[in-house]
C-alpha positions in Angstrom: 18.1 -0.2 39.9 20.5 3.2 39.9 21.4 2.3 36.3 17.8 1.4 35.2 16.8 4.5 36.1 19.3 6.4 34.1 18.5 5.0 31.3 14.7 5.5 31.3 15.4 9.1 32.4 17.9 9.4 29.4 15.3 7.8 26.8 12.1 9.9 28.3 14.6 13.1 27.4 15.6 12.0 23.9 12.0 11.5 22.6 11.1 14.3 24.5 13.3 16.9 22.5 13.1 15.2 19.5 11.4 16.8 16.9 8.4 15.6 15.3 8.3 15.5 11.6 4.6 14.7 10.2 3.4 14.4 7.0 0.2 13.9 5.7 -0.5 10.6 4.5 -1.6 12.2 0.9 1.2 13.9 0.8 3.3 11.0 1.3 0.8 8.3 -0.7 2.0 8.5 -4.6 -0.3 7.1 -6.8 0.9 3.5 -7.7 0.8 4.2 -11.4 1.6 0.5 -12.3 -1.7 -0.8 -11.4 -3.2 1.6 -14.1 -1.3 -0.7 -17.2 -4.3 -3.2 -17.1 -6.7 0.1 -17.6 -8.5 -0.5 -14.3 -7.3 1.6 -11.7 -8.0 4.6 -9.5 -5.6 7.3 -9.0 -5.6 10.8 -7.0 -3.3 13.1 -8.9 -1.5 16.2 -7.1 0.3 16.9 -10.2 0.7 15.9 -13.5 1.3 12.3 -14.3 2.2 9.8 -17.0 2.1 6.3 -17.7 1.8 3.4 -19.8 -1.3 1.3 -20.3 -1.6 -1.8 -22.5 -1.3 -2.3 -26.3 -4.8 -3.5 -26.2 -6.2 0.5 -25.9 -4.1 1.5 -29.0 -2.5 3.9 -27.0 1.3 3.8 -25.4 0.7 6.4 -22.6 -1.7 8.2 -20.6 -1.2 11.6 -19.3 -3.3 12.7 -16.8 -3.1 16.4 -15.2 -5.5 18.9 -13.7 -5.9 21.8 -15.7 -8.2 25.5 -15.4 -10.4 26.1 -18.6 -11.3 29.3 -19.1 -13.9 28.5 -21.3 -16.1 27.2 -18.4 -14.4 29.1 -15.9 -13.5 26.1 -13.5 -10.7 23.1 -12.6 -11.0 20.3 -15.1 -9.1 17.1 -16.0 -7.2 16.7 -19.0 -6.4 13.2 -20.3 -4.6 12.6 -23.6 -2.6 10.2 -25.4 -0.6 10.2 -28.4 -3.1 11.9 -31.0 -6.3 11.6 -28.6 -7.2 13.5 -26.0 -10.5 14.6 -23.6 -10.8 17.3 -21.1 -14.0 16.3 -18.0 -15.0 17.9 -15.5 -15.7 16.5 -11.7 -18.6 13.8 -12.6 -18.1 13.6 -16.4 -16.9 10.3 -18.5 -15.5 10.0 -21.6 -12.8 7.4 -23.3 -9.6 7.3 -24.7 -9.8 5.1 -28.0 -11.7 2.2 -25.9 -9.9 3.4 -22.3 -12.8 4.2 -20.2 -12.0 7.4 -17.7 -14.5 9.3 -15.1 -13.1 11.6 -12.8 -14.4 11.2 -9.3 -13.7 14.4 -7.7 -11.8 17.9 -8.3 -10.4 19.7 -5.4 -7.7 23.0 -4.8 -5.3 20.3 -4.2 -5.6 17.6 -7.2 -8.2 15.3 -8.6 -9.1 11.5 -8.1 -9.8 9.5 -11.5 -10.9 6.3 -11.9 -10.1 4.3 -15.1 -12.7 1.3 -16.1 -10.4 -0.1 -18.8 
């Protein structure tokens, strides 16, 4: 029983002083970029990011980053590809040779965009 107690006393004291490391599940959630190579996918971008989408949208990859324009004086989406590209704001859709793109939502911290294919 002596020992029993020990032990319990010894692991109440470890987790006790241990220190807690948190981070926010965004934070730690990437965006799983592979899903995005049929052109169907939604993605919330912190920073800039690239990948590759099928042959099918003439198009080898898609870069997606939120950018300021000071032509309308707000946060805006930029999505390009080689020789193509479309800025939107939170709301707007537009396309990508036939690669189908609405973003959802633009916040201080990133934006989310959905791809229809």
């Amino acid at each position: 029983m002596h020992r029993t107690a020990i032990t319990a006393l010894a692991i109440a004291t470890a987790v006790a002083t241990a220190p807690l490391t948190a981070t926010p599940a965004s934070a730690a959630t990437k965006p799983n970029l592979r899903a995005c190579y049929d052109g169907k996918c939604t993605i919330t971008i912190t920073k800039p990011v690239s990948f590759r989408v099928s042959s099918r949208y003439h198009l080898s990859r898609v870069r997606v980053a939120k950018v300021y324009s000071h032509i309308y004086n707000r946060d805006m989406v930029h999505v390009s590809g080689p020789g193509v590209s479309v800025t939107l704001g939170e709301g707007a859709r537009g396309s990508l040779n036939s690669l189908s793109v609405r973003v959802l939502s633009i916040t201080s911290r990133g934006a989310k965009v959905r791809f229809l294919g």
